[in-house]
VOPAGU-2260 file (C-alpha; in pm, 1 decimal, decimal comma):
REM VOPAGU-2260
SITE   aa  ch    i         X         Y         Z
SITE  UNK   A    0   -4968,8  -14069,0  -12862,5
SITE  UNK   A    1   -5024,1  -14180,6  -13187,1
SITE  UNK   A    2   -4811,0  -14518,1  -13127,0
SITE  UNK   A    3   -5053,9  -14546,9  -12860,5
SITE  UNK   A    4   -5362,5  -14493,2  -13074,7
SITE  UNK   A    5   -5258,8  -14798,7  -13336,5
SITE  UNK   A    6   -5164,7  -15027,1  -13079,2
SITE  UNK   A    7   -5508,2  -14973,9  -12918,9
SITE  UNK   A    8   -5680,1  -14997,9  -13284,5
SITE  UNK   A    9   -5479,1  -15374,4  -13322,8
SITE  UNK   A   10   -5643,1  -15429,5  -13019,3
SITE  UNK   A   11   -5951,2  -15398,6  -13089,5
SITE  UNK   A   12   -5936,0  -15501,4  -13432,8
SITE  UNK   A   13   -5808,1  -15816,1  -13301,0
SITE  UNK   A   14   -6060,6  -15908,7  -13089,4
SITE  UNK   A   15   -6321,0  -15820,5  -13341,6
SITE  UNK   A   16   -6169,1  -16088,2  -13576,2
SITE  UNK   A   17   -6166,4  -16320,5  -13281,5
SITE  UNK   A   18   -6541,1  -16258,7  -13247,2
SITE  UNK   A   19   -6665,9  -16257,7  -13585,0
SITE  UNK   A   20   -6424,2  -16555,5  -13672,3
SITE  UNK   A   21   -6606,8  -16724,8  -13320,4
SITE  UNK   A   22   -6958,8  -16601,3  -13535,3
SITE  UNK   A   23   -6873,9  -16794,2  -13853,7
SITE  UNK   A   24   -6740,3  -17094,7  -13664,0
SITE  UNK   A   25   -7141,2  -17136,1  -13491,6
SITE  UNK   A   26   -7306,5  -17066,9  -13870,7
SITE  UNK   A   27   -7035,0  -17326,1  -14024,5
SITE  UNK   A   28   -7172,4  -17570,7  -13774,3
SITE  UNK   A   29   -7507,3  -17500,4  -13785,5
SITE  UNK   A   30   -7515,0  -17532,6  -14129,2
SITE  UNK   A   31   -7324,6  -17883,0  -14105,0
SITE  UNK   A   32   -7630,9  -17991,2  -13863,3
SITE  UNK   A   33   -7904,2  -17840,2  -14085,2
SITE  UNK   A   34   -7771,4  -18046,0  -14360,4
SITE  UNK   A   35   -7732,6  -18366,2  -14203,6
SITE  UNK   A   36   -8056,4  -18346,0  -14081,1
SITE  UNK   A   37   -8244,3  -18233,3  -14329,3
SITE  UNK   A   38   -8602,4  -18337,7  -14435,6
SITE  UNK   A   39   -8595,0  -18241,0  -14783,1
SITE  UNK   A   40   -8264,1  -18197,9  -15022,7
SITE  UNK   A   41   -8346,3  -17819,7  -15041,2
SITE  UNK   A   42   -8311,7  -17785,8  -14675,8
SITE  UNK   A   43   -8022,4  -17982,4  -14723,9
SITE  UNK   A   44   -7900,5  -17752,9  -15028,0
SITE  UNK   A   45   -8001,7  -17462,6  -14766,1
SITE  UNK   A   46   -7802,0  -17603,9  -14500,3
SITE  UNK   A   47   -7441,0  -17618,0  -14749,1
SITE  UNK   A   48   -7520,1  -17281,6  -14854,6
SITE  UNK   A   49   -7492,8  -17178,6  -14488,8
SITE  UNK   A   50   -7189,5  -17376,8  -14464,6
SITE  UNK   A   51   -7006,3  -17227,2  -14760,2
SITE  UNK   A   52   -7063,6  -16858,8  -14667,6
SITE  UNK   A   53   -6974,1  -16904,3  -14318,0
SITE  UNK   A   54   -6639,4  -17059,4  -14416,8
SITE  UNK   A   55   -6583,6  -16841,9  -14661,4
SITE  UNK   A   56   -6520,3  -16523,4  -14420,5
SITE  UNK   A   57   -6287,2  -16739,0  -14201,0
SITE  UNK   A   58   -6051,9  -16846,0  -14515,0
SITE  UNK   A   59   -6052,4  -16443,7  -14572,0
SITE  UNK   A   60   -5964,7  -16291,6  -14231,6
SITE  UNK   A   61   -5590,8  -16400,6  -14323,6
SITE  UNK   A   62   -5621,1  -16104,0  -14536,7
SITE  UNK   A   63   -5343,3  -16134,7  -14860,3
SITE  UNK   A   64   -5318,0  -16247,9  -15197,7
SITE  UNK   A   65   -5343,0  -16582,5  -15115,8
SITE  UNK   A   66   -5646,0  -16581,0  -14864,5
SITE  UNK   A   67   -5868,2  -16416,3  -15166,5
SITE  UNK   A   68   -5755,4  -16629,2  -15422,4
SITE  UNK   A   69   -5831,6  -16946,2  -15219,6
SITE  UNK   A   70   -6164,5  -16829,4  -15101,9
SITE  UNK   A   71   -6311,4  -16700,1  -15445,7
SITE  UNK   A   72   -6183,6  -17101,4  -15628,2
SITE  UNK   A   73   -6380,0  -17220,5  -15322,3
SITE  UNK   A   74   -6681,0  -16997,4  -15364,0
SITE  UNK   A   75   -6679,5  -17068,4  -15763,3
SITE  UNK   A   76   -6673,6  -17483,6  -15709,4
SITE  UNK   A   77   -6918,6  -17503,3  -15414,8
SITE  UNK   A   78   -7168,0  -17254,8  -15599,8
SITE  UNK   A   79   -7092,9  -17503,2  -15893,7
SITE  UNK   A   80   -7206,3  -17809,9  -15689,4
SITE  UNK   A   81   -7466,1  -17672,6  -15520,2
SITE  UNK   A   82   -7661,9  -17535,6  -15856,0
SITE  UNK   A   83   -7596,9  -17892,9  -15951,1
SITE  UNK   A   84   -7818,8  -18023,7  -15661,1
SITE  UNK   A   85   -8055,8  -17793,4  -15721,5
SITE  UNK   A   86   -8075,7  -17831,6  -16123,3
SITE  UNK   A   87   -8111,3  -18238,0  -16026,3
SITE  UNK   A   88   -8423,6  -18158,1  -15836,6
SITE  UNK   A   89   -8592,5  -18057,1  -16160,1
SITE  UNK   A   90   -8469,0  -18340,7  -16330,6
SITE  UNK   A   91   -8608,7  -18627,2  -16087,2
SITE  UNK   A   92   -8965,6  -18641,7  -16278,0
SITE  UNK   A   93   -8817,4  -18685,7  -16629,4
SITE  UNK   A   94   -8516,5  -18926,3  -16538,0
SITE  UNK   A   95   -8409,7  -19031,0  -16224,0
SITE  UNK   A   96   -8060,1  -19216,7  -16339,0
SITE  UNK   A   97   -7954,6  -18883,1  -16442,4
SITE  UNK   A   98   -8067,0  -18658,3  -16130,8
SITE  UNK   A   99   -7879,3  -18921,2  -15947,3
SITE  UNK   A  100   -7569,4  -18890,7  -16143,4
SITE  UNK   A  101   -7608,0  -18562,2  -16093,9
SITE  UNK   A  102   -7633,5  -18517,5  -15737,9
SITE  UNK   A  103   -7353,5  -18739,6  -15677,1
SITE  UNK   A  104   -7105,7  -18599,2  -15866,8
SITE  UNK   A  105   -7225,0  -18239,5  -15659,3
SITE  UNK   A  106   -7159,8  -18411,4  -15316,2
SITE  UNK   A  107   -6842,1  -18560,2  -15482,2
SITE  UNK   A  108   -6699,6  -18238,5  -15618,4
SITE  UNK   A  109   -6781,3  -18099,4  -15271,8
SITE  UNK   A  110   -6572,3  -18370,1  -15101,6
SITE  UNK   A  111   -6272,7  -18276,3  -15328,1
SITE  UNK   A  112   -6266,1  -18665,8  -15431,4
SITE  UNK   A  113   -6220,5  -18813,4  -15734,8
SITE  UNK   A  114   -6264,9  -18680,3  -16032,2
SITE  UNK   A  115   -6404,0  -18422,9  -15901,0
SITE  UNK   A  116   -6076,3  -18304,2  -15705,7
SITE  UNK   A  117   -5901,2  -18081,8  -15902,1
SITE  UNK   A  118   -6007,0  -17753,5  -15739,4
SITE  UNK   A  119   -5905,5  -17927,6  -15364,6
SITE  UNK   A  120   -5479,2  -17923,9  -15386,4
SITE  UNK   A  121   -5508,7  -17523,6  -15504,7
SITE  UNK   A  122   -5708,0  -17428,1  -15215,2
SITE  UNK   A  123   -5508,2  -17603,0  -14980,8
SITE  UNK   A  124   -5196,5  -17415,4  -15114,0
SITE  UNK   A  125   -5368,8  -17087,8  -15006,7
SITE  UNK   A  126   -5494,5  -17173,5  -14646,8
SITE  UNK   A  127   -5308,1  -17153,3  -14312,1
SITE  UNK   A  128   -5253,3  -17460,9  -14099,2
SITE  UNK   A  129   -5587,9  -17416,3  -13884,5
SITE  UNK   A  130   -5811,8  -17313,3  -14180,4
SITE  UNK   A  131   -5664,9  -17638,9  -14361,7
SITE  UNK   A  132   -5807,2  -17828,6  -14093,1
SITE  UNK   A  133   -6136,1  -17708,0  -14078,5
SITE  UNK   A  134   -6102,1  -17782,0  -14496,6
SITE  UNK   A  135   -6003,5  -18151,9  -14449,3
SITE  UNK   A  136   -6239,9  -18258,9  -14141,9
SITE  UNK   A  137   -6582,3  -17984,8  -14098,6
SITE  UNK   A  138   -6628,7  -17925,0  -14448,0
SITE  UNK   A  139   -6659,7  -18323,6  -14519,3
SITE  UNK   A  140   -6901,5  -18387,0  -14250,8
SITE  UNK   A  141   -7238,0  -18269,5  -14493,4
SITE  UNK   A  142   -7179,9  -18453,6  -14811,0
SITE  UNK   A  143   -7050,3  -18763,6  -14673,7
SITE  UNK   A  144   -7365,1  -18774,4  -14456,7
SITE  UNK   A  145   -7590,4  -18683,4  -14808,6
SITE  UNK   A  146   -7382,9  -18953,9  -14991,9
SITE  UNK   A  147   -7476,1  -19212,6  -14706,4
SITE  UNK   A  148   -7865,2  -19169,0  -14764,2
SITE  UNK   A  149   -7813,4  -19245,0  -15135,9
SITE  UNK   A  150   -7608,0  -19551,9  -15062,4
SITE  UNK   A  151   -7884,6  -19815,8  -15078,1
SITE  UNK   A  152   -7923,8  -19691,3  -15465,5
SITE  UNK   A  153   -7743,8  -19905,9  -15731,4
SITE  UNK   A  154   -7642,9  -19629,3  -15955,1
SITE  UNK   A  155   -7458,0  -19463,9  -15636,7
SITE  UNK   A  156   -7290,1  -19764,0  -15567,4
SITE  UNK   A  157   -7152,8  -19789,0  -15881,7
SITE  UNK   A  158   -7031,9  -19410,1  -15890,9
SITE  UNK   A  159   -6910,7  -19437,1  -15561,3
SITE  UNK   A  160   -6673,9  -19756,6  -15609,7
SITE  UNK   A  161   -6567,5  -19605,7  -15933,4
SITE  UNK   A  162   -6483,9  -19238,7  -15723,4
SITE  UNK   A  163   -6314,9  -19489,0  -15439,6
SITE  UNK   A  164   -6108,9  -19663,9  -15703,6
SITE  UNK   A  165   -5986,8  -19308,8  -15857,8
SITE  UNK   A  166   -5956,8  -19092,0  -15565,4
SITE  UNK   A  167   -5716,1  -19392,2  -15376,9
SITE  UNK   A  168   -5497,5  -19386,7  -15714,0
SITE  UNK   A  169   -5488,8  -18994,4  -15785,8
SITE  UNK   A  170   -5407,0  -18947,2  -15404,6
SITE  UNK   A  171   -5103,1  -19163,5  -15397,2
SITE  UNK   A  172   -4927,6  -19073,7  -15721,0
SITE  UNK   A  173   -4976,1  -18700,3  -15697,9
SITE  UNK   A  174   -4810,1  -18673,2  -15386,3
SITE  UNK   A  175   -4512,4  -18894,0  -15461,5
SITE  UNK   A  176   -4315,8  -18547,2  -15610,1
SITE  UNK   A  177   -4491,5  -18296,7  -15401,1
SITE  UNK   A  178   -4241,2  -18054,8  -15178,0
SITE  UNK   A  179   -4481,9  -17891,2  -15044,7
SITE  UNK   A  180   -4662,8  -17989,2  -14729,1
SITE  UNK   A  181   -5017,7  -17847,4  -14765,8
SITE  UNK   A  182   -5035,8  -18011,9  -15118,5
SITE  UNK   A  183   -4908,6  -18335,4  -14964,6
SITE  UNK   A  184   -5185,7  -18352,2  -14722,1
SITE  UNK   A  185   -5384,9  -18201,4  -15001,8
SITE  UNK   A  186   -5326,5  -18535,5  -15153,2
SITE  UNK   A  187   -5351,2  -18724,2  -14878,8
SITE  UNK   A  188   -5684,9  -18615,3  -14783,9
SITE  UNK   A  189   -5774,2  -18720,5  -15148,2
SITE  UNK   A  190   -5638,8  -19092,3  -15061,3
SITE  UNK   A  191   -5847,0  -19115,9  -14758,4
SITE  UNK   A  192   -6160,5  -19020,4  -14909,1
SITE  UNK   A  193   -6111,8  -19322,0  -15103,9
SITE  UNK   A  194   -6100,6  -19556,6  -14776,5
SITE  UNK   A  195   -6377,5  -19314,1  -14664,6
SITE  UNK   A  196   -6583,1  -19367,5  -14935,8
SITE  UNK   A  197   -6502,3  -19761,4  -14935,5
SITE  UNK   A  198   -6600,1  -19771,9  -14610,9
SITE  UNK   A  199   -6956,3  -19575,7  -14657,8
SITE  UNK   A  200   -7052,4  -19867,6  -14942,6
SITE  UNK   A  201   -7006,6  -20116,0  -14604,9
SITE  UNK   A  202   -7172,9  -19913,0  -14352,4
SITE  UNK   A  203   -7250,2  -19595,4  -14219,1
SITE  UNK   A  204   -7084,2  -19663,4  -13867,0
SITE  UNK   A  205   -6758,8  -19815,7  -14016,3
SITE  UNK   A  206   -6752,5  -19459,2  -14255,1
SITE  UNK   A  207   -6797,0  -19260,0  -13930,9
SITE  UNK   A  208   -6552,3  -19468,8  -13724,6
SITE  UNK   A  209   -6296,7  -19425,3  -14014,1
SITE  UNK   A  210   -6368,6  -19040,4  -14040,1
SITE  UNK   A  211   -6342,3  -18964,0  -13662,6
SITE  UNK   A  212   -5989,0  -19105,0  -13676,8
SITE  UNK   A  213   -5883,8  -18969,5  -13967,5
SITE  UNK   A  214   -6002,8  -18587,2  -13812,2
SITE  UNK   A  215   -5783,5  -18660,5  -13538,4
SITE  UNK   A  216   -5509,3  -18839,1  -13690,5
SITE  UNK   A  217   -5505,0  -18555,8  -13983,9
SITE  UNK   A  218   -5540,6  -18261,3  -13711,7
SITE  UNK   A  219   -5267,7  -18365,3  -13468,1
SITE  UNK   A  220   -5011,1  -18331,3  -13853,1
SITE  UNK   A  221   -5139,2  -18009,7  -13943,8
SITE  UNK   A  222   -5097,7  -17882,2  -13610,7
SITE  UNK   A  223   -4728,2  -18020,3  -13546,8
SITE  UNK   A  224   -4677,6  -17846,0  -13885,0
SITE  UNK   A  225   -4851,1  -17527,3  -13746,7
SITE  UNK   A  226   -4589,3  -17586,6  -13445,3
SITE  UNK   A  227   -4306,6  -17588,8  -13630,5
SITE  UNK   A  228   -4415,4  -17328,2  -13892,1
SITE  UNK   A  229   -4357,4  -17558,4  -14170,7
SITE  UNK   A  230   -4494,8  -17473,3  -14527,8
SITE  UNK   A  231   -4249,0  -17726,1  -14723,8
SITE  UNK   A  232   -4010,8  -18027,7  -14700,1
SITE  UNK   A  233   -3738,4  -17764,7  -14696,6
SITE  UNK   A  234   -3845,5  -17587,4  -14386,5
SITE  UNK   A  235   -3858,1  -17876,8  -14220,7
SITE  UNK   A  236   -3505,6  -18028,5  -14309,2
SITE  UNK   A  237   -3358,8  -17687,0  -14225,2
SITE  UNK   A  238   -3454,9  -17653,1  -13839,3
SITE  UNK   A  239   -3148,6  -17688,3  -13665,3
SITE  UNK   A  240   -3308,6  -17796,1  -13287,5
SITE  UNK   A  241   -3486,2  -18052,0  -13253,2
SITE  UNK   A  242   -3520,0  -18306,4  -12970,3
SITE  UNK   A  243   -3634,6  -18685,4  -13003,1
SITE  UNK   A  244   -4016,5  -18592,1  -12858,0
SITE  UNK   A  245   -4038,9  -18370,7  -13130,1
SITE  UNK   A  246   -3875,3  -18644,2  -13349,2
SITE  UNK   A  247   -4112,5  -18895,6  -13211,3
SITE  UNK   A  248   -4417,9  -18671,8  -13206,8
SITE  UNK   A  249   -4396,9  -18611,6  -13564,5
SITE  UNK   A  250   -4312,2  -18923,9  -13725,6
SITE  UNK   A  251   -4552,5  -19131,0  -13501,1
SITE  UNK   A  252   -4819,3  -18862,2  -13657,8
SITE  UNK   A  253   -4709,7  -18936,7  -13973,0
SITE  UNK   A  254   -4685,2  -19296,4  -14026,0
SITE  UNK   A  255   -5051,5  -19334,9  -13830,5
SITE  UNK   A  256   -5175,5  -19122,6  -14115,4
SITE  UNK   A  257   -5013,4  -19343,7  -14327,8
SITE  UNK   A  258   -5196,7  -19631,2  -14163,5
SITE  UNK   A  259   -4880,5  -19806,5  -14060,2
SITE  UNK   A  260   -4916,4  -20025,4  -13777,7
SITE  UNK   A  261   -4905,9  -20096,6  -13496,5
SITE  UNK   A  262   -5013,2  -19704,0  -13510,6
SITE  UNK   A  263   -5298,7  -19569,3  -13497,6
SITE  UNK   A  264   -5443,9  -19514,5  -13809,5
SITE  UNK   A  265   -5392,6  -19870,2  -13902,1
SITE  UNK   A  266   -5703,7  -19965,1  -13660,6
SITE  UNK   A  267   -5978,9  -19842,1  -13892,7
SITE  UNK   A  268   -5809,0  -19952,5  -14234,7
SITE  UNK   A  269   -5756,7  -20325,2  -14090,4
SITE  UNK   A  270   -6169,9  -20299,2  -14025,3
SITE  UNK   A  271   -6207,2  -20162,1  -14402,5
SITE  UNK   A  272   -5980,8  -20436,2  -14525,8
SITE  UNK   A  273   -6182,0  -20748,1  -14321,5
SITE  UNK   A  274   -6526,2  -20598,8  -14407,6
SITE  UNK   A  275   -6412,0  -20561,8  -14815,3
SITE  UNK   A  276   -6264,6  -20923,4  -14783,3
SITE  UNK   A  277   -6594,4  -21088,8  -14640,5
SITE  UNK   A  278   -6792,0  -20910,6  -14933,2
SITE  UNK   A  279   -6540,1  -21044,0  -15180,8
SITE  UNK   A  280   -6473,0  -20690,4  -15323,4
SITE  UNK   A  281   -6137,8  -20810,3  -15402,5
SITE  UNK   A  282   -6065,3  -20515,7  -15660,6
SITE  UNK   A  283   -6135,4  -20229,5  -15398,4
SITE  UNK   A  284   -5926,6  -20429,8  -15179,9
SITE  UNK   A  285   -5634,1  -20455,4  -15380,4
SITE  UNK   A  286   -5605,7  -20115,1  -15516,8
SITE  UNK   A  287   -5660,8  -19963,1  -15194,8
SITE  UNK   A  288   -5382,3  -20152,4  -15017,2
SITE  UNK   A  289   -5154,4  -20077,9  -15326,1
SITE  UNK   A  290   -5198,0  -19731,2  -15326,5
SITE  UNK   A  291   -5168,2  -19672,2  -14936,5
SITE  UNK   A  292   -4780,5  -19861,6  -14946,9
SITE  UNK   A  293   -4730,5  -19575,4  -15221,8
SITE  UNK   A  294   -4864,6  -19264,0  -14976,7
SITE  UNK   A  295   -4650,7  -19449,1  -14698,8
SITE  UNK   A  296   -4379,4  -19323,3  -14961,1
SITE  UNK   A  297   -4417,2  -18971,5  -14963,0
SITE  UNK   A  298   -4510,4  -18950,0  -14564,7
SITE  UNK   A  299   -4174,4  -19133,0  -14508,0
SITE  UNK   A  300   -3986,5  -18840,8  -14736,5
SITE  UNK   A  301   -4125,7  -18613,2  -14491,2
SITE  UNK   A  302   -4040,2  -18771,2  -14167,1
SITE  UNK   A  303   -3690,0  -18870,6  -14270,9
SITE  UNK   A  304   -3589,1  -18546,9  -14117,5
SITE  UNK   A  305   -3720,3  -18676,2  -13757,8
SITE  UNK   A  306   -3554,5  -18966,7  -13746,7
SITE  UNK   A  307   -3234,8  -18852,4  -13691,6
SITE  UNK   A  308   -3258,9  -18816,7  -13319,7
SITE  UNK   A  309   -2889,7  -18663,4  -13248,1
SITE  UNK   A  310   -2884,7  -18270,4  -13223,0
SITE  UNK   A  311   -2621,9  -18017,8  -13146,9
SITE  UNK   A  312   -2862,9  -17863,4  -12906,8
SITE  UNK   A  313   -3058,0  -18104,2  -12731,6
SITE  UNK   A  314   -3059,6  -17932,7  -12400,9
SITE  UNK   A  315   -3209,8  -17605,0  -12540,5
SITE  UNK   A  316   -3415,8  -17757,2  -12780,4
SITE  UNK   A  317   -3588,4  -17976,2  -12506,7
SITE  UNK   A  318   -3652,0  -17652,6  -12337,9
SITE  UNK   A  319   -3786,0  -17455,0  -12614,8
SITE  UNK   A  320   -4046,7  -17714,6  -12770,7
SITE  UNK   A  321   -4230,2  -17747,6  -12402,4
SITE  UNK   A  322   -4361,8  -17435,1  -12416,9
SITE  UNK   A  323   -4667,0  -17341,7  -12291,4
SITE  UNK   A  324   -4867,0  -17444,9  -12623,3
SITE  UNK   A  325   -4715,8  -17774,7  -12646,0
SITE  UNK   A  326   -4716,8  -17886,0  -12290,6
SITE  UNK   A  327   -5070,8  -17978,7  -12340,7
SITE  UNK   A  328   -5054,8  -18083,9  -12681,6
SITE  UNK   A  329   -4777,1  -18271,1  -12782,3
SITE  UNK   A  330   -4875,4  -18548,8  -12498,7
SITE  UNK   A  331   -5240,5  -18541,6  -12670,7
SITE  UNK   A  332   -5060,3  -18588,7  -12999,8
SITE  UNK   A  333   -4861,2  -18879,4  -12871,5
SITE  UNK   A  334   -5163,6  -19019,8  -12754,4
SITE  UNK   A  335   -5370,4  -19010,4  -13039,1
SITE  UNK   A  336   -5083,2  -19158,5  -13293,9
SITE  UNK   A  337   -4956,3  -19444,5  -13030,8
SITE  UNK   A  338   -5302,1  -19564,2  -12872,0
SITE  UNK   A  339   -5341,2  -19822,7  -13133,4
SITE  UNK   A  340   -5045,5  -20009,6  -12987,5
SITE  UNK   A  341   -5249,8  -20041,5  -12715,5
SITE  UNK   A  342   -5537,3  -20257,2  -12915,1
SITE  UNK   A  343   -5404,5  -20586,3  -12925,9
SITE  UNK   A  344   -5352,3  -20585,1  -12550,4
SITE  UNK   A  345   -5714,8  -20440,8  -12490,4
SITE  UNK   A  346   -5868,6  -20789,9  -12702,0
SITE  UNK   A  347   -5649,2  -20984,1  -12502,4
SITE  UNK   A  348   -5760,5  -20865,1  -12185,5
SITE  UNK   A  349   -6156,1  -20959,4  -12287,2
């Protein structure tokens, strides 16, 4: 009776975490909306506030040591930023150049780039696999948006190279001795703000186009992490079954995040790199191609463990990573990573 009585109570407390986390996930969103479309920057200050306390209940339904850690660094840095876009409000009728500097450096320190990232790796640590996602893709939706309508501004050009040129540098030699995997993306997300942020000074459709594939790209590694329950390097070298789609699948994910090509995350990077070269931004350019060989570095130390196809138990390993999950998702995955080798024949055709 009384085994009976907690199992029903995990019931229900289950689905009331489902529900409230399903709550959260509508006020995240609608906050995302309300800032991007914004007529003032209070409603748009209004709309990240509703962002950061509807995230901020989802990081904490984990529920440990961790989870509250993580979520009180992320409270302490967005409340930072945001009294920062606030306090440059008052300062736009006595200097603008500063209110701008200001402002910028808030939707920076929100992005977690450059040099404004050093809250972003920590929180990272603390966060399961789907909560990391929602971290690296929904949460950078707002202030690249806000950043875009400052763009035609000198002084936020300026910042903005300068935060390109340090977040692309930071993010590849921080990761290079990094073991474990949520730092490494940590990191990585750091590197691809850079190309993000490169690609906002072009234009706001080649930023977008960039950030769409790098939420899917980035997604389909956390999740093949989530898969195979994977915190660090180690974890990953230790699993003993493996077959070659789960070789392939990860790998493939990996070097497309690393912008390898003929993959897919090469497609938006080789639009980056022909824009920067027609507007003779040859210092961008060259950093930013230096320091993605160097992230190729650290994804390759992780995949090294999928490229050795041969297993002892192929047979029931083939069995066991179709489950029902993966059925649908690994072929998604596959499809996301490989569809750039598909390009070249698609320009041919027309």
């Amino acid at each position: 009776m009384k085994h009976s009585f907690y199992s029903e109570f995990n019931i229900l407390f289950n689905i009331f975490l489902s529900l409230s986390n399903m709550m959260f996930m509508f006020t995240l969103s609608s906050g995302v909306v309300m800032a991007i479309s914004a007529p003032s920057w209070f409603m748009a200050w209004v709309g990240l506030e509703l962002n950061l306390m509807s995230f901020i209940p989802i990081i904490l339904t984990m529920n440990n040591r961790y989870s509250s850690e993580a979520a009180l660094k992320y409270f302490l840095i967005q409340a930072l930023g945001s009294s920062f876009i606030i306090f440059s409000g008052s300062l736009m009728l006595m200097s603008s150049n500063l209110s701008f500097f200001m402002i910028l450096s808030a939707l920076l320190l929100k992005l977690g780039a450059a040099p404004f990232h050093f809250w972003f790796p920590q929180i990272m640590e603390g966060l399961t696999w789907p909560r990391l996602i929602i971290l690296m893709t929904v949460q950078k939706i707002a202030p690249l948006s806000l950043i875009l309508l400052l763009m035609p501004y000198q002084q936020t050009y300026t910042m903005v190279v300068g935060s390109a040129i340090l977040s692309a540098i930071v993010g590849s030699i921080m990761g290079i001795n990094q073991t474990s995997l949520r730092k490494i993306m940590a990191f990585s997300s750091i590197n691809h703000m850079a190309w993000m942020l490169a690609a906002a000074i072009l234009s706001e459709t080649m930023m977008f186009m960039y950030f769409l594939f790098y939420c899917f790209i980035s997604s389909s590694v956390a999740l093949i992490f989530h898969n195979h329950q994977a915190l660090y390097i180690s974890n990953l070298v230790d699993k003993k079954e493996s077959s070659s789609i789960s070789n392939f699948t990860m790998f493939a994910a990996l070097f497309s995040l690393g912008g390898l090509p003929p993959f897919t995350g090469f497609i938006p990077k080789w639009f980056i790199i022909q824009e920067l070269n027609n507007f003779n931004m040859f210092i961008l350019f060259t950093v930013l191609l230096s320091c993605a060989l160097i992230t190729l570095y650290f994804y390759l130390r992780v995949a090294i463990p999928f490229l050795t196809f041969s297993s002892p138990k192929f047979k029931s390993s083939l069995t066991i990573y179709f489950n029902r999950t993966n059925l649908f998702s690994t072929p998604l995955i596959i499809f996301m990573n490989v569809f750039g080798l598909m390009i070249p024949s698609l320009f041919m055709v027309i």
